[in-house]
Residue frames as qw, qx, qy, qz and C-alpha x, y, z in Angstrom:
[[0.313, 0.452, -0.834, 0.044, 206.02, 174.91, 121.19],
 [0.221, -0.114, 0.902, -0.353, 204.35, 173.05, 123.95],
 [0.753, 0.359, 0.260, -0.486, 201.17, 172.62, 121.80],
 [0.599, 0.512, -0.575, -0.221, 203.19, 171.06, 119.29],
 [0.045, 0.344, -0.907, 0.238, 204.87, 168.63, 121.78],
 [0.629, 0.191, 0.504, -0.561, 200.55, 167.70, 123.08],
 [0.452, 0.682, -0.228, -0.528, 199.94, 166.90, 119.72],
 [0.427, 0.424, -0.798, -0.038, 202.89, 164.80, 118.39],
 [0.051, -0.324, 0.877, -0.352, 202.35, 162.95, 121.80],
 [0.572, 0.256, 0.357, -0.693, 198.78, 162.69, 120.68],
 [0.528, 0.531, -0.579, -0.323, 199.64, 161.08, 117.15],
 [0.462, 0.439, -0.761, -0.117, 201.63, 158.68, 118.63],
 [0.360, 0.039, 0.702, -0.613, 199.76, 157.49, 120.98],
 [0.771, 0.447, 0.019, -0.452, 196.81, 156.78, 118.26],
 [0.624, 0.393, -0.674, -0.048, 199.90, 154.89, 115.96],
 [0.134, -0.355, 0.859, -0.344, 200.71, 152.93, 119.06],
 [0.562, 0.131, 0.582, -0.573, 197.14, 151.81, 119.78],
 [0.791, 0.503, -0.022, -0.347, 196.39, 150.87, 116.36],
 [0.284, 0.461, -0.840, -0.018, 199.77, 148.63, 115.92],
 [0.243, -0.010, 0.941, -0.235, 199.05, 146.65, 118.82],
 [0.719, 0.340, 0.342, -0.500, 195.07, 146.27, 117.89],
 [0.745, 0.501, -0.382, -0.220, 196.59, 145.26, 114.10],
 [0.237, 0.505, -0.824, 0.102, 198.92, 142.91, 115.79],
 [0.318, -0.034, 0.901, -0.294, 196.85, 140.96, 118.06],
 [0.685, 0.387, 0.554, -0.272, 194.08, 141.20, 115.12],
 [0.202, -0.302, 0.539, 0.760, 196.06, 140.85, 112.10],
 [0.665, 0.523, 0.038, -0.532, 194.04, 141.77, 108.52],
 [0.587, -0.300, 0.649, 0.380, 195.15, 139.84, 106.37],
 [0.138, 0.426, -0.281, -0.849, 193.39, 140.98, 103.34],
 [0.023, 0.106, 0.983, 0.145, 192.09, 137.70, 102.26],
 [0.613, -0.247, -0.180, -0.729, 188.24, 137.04, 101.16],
 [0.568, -0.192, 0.710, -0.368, 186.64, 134.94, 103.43],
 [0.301, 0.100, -0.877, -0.360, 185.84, 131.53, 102.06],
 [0.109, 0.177, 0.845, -0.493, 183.09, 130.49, 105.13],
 [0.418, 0.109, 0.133, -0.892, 180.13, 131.85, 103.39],
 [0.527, 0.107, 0.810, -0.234, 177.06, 129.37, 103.19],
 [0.080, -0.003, -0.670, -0.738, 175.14, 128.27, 99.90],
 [0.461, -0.052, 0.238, -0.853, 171.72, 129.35, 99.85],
 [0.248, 0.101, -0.852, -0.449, 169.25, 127.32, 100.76],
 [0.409, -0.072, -0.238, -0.878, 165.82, 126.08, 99.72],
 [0.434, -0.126, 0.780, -0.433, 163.53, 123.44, 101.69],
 [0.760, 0.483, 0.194, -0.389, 161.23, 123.03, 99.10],
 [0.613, -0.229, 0.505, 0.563, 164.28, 122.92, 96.36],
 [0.112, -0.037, 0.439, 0.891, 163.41, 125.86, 94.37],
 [0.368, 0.051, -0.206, -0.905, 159.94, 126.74, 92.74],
 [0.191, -0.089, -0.976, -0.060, 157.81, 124.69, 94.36],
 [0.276, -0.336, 0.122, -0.892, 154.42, 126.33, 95.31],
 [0.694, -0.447, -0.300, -0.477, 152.49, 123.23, 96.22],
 [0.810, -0.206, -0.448, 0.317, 155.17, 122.39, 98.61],
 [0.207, -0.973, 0.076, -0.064, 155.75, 125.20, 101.93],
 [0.882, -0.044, -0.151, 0.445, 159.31, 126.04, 102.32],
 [0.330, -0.898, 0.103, 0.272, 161.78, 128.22, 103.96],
 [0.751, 0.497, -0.130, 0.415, 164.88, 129.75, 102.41],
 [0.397, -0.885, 0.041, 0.239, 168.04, 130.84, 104.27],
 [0.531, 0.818, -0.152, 0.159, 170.49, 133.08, 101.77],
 [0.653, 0.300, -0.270, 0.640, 174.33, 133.32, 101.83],
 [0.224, 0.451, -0.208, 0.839, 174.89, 136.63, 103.17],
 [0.402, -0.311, 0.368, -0.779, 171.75, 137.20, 105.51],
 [0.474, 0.143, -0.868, -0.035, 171.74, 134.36, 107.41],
 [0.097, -0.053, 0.424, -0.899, 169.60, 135.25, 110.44],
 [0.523, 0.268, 0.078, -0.806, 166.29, 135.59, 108.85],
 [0.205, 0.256, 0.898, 0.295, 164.92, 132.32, 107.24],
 [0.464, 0.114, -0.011, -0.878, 162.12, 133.80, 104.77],
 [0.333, 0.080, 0.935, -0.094, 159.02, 131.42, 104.42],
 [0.084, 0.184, 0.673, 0.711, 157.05, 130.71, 101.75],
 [0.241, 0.389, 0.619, -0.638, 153.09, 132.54, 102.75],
 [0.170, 0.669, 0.712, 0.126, 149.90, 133.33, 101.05],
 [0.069, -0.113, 0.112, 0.985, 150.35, 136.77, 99.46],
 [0.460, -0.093, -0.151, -0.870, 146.13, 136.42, 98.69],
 [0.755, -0.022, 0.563, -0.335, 143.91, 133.54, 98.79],
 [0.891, 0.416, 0.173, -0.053, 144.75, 132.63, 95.29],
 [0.608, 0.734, -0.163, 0.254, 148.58, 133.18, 94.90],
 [0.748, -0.624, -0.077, 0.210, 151.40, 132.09, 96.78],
 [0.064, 0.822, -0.566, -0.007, 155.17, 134.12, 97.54],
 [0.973, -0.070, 0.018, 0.221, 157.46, 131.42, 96.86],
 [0.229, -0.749, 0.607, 0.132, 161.33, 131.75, 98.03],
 [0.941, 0.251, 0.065, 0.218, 163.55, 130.01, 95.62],
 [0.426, -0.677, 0.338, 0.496, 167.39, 130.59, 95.48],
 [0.571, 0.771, 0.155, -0.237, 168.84, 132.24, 92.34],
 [0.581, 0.520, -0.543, 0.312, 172.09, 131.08, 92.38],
 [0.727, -0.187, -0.590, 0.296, 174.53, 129.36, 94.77],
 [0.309, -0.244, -0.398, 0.829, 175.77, 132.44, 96.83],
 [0.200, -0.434, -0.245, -0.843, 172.33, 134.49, 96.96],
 [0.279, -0.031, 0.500, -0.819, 169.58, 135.75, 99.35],
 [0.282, 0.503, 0.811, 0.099, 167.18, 134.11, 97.16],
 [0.178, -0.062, -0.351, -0.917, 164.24, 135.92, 95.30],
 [0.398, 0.295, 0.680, -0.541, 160.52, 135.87, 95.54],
 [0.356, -0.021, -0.497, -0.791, 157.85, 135.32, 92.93],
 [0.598, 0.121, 0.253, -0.751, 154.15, 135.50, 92.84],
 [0.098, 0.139, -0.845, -0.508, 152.80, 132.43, 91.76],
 [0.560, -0.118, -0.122, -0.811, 148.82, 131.70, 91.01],
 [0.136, 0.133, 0.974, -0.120, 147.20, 128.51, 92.69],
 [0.326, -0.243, -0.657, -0.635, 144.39, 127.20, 90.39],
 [0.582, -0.422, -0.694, -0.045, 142.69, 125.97, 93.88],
 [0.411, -0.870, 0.183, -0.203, 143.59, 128.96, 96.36],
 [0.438, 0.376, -0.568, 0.587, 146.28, 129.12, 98.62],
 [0.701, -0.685, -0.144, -0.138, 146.15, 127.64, 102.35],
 [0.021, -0.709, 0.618, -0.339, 148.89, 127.83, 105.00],
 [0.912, -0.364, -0.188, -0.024, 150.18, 124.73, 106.48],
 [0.788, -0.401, -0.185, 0.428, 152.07, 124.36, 109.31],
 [0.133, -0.824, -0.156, 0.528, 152.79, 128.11, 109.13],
 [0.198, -0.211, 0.656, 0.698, 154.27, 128.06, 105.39],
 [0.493, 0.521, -0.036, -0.696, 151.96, 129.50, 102.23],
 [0.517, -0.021, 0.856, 0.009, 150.82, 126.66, 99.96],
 [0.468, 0.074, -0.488, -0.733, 148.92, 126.15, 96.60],
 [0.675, -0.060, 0.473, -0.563, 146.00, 124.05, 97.47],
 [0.057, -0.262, 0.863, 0.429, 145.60, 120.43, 95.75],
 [0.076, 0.438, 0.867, -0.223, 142.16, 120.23, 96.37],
 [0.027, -0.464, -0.454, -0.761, 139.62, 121.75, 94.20],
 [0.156, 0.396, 0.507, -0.749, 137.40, 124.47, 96.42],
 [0.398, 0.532, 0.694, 0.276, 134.42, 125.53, 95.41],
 [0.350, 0.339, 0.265, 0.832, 133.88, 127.96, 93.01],
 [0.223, -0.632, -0.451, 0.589, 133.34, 131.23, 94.81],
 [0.176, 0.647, 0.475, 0.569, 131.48, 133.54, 92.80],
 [0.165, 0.797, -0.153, 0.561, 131.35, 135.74, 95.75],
 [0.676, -0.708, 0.182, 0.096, 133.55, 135.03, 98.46],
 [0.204, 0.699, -0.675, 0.122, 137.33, 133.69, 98.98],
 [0.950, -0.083, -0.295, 0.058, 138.57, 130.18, 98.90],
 [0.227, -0.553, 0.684, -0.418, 140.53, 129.70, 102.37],
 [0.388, -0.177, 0.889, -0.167, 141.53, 126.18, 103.16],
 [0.003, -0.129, -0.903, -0.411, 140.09, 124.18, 100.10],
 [0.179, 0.579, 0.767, -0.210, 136.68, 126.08, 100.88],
 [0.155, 0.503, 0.249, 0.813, 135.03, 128.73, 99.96],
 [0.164, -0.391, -0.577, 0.698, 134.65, 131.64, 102.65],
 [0.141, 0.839, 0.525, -0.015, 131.65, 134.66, 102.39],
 [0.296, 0.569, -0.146, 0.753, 132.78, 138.32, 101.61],
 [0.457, -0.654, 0.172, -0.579, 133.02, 140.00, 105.22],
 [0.871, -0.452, -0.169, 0.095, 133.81, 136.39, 107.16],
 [0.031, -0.840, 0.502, -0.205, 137.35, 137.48, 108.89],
 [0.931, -0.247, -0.144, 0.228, 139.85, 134.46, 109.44],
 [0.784, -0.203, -0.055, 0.584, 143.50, 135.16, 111.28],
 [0.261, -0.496, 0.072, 0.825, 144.09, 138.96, 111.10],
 [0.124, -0.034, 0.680, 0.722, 142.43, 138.91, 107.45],
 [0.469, 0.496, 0.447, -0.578, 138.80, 139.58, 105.90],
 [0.505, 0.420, 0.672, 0.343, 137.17, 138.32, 102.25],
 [0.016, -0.423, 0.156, 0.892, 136.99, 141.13, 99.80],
 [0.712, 0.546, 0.224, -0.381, 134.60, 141.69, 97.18],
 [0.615, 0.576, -0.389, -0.372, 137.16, 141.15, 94.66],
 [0.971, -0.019, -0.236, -0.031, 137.40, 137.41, 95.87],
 [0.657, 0.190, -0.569, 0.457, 141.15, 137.65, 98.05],
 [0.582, -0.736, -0.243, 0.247, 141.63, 137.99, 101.83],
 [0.345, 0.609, -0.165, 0.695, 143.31, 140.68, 102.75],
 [0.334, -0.125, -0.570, 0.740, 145.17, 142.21, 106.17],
 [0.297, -0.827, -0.476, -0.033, 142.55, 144.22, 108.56],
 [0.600, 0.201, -0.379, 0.675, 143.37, 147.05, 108.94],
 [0.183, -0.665, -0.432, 0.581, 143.22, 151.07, 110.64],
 [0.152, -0.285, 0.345, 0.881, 142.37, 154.03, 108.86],
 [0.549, 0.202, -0.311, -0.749, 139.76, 154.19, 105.82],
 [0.232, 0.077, 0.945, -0.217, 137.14, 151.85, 105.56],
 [0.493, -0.157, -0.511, -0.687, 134.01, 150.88, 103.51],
 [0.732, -0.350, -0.421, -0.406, 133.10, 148.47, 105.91],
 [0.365, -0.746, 0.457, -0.318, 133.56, 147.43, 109.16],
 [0.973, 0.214, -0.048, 0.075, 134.92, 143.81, 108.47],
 [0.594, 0.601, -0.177, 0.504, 138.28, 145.87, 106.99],
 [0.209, -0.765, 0.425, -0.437, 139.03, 147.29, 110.45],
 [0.454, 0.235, -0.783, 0.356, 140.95, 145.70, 113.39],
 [0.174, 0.064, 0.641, -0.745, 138.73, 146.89, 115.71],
 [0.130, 0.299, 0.895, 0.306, 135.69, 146.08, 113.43],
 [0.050, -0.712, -0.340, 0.612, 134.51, 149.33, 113.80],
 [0.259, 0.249, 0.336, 0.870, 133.78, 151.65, 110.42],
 [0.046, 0.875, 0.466, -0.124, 132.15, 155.01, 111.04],
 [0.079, 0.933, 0.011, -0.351, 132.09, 157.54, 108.84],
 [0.967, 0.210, 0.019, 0.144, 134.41, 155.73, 106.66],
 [0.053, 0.663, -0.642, 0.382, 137.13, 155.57, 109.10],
 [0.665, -0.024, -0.738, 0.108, 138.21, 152.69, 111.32],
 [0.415, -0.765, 0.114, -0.479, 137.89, 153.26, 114.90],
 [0.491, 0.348, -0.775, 0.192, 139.97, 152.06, 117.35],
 [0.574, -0.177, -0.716, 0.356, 139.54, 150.34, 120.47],
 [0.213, -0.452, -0.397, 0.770, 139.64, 153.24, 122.68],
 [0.308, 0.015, -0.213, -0.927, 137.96, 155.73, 120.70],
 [0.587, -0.314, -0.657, -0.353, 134.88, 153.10, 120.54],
 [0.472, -0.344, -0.654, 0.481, 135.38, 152.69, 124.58],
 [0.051, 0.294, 0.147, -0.943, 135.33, 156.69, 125.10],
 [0.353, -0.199, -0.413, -0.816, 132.32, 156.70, 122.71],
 [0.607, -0.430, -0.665, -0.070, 130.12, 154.09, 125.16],
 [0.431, -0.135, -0.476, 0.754, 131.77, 155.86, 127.97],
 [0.128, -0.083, 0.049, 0.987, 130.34, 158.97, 126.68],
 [0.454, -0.394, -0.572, -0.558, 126.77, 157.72, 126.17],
 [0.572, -0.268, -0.752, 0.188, 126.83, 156.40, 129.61],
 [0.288, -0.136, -0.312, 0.895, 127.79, 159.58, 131.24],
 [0.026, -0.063, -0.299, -0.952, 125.29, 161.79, 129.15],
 [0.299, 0.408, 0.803, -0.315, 122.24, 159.90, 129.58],
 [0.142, 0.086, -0.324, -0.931, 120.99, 161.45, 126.15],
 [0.220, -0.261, -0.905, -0.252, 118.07, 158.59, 126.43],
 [0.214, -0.513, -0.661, 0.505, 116.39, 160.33, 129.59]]
């Protein structure tokens, strides 16, 4: 009997707390009406022009338009009035450069880069690294990274041996480890 009485006094204690919380914050069931229409600096599919979109719902995050290769920018464009927006790949006949931190189609004709990558209306060698990136043989920059590797270019630490990247400290502990050894003597 006296566990029953703990209990009940436990219930109502929960119903109590949850009146007052619904009373001083009443639901009211209603949709909100406050939400923003997305929207597009550029005004929509514009690749030679950089812009940022910030959607309805996730308003936080402005996405900006960038240079998914050297020849093909992500453009944000909103797909209706209440939307996050959408992305699409779109080719630049002249490469894609970044201004003022926003992915561009280039209006300026680079030259033609039989082997390298066109970066900033030029035309860059295979192996030249610019901003975190390196030229590929098949003509687009791509991120440096860690891990496999044909060449050392492709690494962050510009290290390939054994086609693997090396990092930083592994490459230190290797010099370390000549030094110590004196294999030269």
């Amino acid at each position: 009997m006296e566990l029953k009485k703990i209990v009940v006094s436990v219930v109502l204690i929960f119903v109590l707390v949850g009146a007052i919380n619904f009373l001083q914050n009443p639901y009211t069931g209603k949709v909100t009406t406050n939400i923003l229409d997305c929207y597009d600096s550029d005004g929509g599919k514009e690749p030679n022009i950089g812009g940022t979109l910030v959607g309805s719902y996730n308003t936080a995050k402005a996405k900006k338009d960038f240079c998914a290769n050297s020849n093909t920018v992500g453009e944000y464009y909103c797909n209706g009035t209440k939307s996050d927006g959408e992305i699409e790949e779109i080719p630049c006949e002249y490469g894609c450069v970044v201004e003022n931190g926003l992915g561009v189609c280039s209006g300026v004709i680079s030259k033609a880069c039989v082997e390298g990558c066109a970066y900033n209306g030029a035309c860059i060698n295979v192996g030249i690294r610019v901003n975190g990136k390196y030229c590929d043989w098949d003509g687009n920059l791509k991120i440096q990274k860690e891990g496999n590797c044909e060449s050392s270019y492709e690494c962050e630490s510009n290290f390939c041996v054994a086609k693997k990247c090396l990092t930083s400290e592994q490459w230190d502990n290797f010099l370390e480890d000549i030094e110590v050894t004196h294999w030269w003597e």
